[in-house]
C-alpha positions in Angstrom: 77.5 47.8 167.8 80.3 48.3 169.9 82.5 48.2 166.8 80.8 51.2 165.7 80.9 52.8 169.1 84.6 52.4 169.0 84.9 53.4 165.7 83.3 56.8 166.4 85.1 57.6 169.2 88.5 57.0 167.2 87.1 59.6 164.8 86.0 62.3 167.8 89.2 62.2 168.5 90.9 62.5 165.5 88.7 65.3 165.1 89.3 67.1 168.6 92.9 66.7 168.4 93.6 67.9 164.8 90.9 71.0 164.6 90.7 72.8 161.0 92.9 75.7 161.3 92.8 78.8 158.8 95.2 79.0 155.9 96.7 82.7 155.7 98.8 82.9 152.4 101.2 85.9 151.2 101.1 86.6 147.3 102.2 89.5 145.4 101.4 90.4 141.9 100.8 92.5 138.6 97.7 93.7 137.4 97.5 94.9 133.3 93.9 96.5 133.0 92.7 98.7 130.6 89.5 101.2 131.7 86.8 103.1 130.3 86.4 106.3 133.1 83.5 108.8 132.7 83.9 112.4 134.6 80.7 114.0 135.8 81.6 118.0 136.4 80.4 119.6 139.2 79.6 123.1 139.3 81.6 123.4 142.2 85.1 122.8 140.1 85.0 118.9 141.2 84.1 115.9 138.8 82.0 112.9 139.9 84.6 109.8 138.4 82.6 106.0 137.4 85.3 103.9 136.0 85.1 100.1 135.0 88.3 98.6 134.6 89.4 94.7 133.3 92.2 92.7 132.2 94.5 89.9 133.8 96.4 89.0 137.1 99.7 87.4 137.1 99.8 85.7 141.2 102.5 84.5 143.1 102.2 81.1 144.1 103.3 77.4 144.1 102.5 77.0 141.3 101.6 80.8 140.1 98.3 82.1 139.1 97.0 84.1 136.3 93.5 85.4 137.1 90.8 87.7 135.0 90.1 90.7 136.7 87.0 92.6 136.6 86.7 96.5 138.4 84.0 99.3 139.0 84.2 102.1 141.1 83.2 105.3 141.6 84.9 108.6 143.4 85.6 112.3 143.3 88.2 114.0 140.9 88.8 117.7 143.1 89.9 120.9 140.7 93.8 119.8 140.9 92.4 116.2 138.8 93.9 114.5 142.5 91.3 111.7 142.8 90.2 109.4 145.6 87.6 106.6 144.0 85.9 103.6 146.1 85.8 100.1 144.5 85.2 96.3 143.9 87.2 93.8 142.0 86.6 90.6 141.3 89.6 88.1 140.3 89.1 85.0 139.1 91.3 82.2 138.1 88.3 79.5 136.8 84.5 78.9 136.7 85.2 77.6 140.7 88.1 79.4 142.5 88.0 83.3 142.3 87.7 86.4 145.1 86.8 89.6 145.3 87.6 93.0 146.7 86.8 96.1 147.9 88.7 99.3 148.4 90.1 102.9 147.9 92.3 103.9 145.6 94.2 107.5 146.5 95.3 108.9 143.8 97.9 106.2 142.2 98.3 104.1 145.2 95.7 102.3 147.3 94.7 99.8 150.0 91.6 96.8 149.5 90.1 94.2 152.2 89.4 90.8 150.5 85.2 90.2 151.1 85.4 86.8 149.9 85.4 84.3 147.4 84.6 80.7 145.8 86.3 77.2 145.6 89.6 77.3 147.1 89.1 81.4 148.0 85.7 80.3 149.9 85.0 82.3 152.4 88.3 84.4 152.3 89.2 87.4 154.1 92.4 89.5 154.3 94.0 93.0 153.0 96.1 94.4 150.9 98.0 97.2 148.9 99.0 98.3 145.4 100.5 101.0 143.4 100.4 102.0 139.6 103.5 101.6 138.0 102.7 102.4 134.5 99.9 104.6 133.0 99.0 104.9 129.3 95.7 105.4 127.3 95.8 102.3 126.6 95.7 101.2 130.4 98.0 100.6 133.2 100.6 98.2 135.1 99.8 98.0 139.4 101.8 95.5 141.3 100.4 94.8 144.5 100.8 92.7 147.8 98.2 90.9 149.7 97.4 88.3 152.8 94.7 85.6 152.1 93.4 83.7 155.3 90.8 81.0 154.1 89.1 78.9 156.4 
């Protein structure tokens, strides 16, 4: 008994004196999406915007990540087409390691919080900012930067 008494112990403090300490990684990246938008007119001169959006992530990383990417959102388009849309994305690299999004997008450029995620993203948090680069009817080109913390 006192062997496992001992042995206990040991492990306390292993435990006490090496606590678990969040991971807070920097990435940046590309996005390439294409998008399917519907405008809503108002009779005021303003459109209501839905837009779903998906394509692929290329992630900075040892080693790099290339992650599906999967959007919706919704906003308002005022008379000058300027248009400020709220939404979530959800990136995922494979059936166990993926997080997700939420933000504002202002325009071209825009800010997200990270709500999130599974595997290796469980329980992830952080922020982060991205810009369009490229714009076609085909889709678009952002390249972003981002902090990860995971527990």
């Amino acid at each position: 008994m006192n062997i496992y008494k001992t042995g206990l112990i040991l492990l306390m403090s292993i435990l006490l004196a090496n606590p678990v300490t969040a991971e807070t990684m920097k990435y940046t990246g590309t996005i390439h999406a294409s998008s399917n938008k519907s405008l809503m007119p108002l009779a005021n001169g303003n459109g209501v915007l839905l837009l779903e959006a998906s394509g692929i992530a290329a992630l900075s990383g040892k080693p790099p990540s290339v992650l599906a990417v999967k959007c919706s959102g919704m906003g308002m388009v005022d008379a000058e087409s300027k248009a400020k849309t709220d939404f979530y994305c959800s990136f995922t690299e494979s059936e166990e390691d993926g997080f997700d999004v939420k933000g504002i997008v202002d325009d071209e450029s825009g800010n997200f919080d990270v709500i999130g995620g599974s595997g290796k993203w469980s329980k992830a948090k952080g922020k982060g900012k991205f810009v369009q680069v490229i714009k076609t009817s085909a889709g678009s080109k952002n390249v972003f930067e981002m902090e990860i913390t995971t527990p």
